[in-house]
N, C-alpha and C positions, 0 to 999 in steps of 0.2 A: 589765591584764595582757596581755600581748601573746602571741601563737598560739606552739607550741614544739609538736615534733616530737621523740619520744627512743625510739630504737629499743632493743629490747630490756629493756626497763625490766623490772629484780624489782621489785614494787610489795611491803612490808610491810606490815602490816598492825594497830594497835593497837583493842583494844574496850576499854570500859569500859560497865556497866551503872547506871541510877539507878531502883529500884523504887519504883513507887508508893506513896504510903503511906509512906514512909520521910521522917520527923521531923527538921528541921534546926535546931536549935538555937542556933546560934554567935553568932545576932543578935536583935535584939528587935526587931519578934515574930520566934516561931520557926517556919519556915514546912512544907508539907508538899510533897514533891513531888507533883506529880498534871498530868493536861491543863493547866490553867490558870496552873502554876510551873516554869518548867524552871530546873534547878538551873545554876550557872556550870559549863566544861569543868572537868575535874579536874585537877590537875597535880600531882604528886610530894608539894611541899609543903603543896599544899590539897586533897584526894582528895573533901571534901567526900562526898556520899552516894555518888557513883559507885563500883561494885565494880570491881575488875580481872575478867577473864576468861583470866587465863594465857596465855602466848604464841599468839596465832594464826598456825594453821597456812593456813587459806586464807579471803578471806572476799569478798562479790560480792554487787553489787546485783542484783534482778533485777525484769523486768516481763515479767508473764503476760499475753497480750492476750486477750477472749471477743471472736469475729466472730460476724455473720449474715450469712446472702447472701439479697440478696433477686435476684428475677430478672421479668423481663418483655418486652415488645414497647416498645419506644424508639417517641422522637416520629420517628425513620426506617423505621419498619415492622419492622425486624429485633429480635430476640430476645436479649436479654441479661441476663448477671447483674454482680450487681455484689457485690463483700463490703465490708460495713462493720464499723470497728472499734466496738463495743458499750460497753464497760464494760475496766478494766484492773486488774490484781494486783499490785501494790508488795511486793517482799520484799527481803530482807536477810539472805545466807548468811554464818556465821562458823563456823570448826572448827579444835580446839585437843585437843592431848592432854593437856592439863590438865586435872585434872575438879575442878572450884567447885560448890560447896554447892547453885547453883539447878539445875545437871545433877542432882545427887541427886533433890533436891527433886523434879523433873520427872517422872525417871523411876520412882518410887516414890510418885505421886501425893501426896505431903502436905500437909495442907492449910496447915499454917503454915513460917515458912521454917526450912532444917536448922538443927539445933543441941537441937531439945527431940526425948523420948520423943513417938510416935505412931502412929496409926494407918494400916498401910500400906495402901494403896489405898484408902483412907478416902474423905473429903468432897473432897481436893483437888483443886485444878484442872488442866488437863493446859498451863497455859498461866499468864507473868507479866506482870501490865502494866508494862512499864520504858520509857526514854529509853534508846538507845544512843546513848554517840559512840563515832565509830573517825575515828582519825589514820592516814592512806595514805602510808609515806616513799618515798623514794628509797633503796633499798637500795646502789646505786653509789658515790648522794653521801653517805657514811657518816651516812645516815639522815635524812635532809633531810624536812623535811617538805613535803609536795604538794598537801593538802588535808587537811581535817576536816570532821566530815559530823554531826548529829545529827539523828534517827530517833525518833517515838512510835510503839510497837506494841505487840505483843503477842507478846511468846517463848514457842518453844516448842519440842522436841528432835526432831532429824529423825530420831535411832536412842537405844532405850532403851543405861540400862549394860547392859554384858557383861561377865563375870565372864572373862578367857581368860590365856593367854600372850603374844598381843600387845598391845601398847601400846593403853590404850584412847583410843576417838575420840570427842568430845562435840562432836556437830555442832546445832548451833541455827538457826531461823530466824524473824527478825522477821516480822509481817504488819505490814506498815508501814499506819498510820494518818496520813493527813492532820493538820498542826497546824502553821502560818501562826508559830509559836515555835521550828520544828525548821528550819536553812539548811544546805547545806554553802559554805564558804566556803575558795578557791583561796588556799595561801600565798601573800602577796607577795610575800616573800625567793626563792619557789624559779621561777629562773629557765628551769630543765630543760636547760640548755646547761653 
């Protein structure tokens, strides 16, 4: 793929979620999603386990660094510090005013996913273990794709719901885990010229 330069780019933004534990049957055997199986991307006519997340409104990688500084007398006599980077935070922002069932879920602690009678604030966990993919278009090139990215972590909601008159916001964010199965990988086709 060769270097491109595109100024002003809207970057769109598509998610899809694959929860752990979710049973795929279509084939023999039928396999489960988990660390060890990632499911194929999802497309229109094969959705496979992958949920939609309703149109995203903004979404972004991000890496949090931890520093230390150490500090001392150099092999020159003079006195210095230095900061080294320590350790890093892998996350992954997405937010959408769509509200899907694991926002619910989240914010209302339940322990199993929406859809049955429970206990609010119960056993549940504040956090899902899923696969995300997001597809990043070219909003110019009537939606060209750019890349697509899949992600193991662990979800979880940056703002409970709120009950109000404006549109509600379900902002999420992955803790991105390591796993040597999750690539992002650059369209060929999209040339960004």
């Amino acid at each position: 793929m060769s270097r491109f330069i595109i100024p002003g780019l809207i970057i769109g933004s598509k998610v899809s979620i694959a929860k752990f534990g979710a049973v795929i049957s279509s084939g023999e055997p039928s396999k489960t999603v988990s660390a060890d199986w990632l499911p194929v991307p999802p497309t229109a006519e094969a959705p496979g386990p992958w949920l939609y997340m309703g149109r995203i409104r903004t979404s972004n990688p991000q890496i949090e660094t931890k520093t230390g500084e150490i500090e001392g007398t150099n092999d020159g006599g003079t006195y210095e510090t230095e900061e080294l980077q320590l350790t890093t935070k892998r996350k992954f922002l997405f937010a959408s005013n769509y509200i899907t069932p694991e926002f619910l879920q989240l914010s209302f602690g339940l322990a199993q996913d929406w859809g049955t009678e429970q206990v609010v604030f119960g056993s549940g966990s504040p956090q899902i273990d899923v696969y995300v993919y997001t597809e990043w278009t070219d909003a110019y090139r009537d939606g060209a794709r750019i890349m697509s990215a899949c992600m193991q972590g662990r979800l979880r909601l940056v703002n409970p719901a709120k009950a109000a008159s404006d549109p509600s916001l379900a902002e999420f964010e992955l803790s991105v885990i390591y796993n040597p199965l999750c690539k992002l990988t650059p369209d060929e086709d999209y040339a960004g010229a």
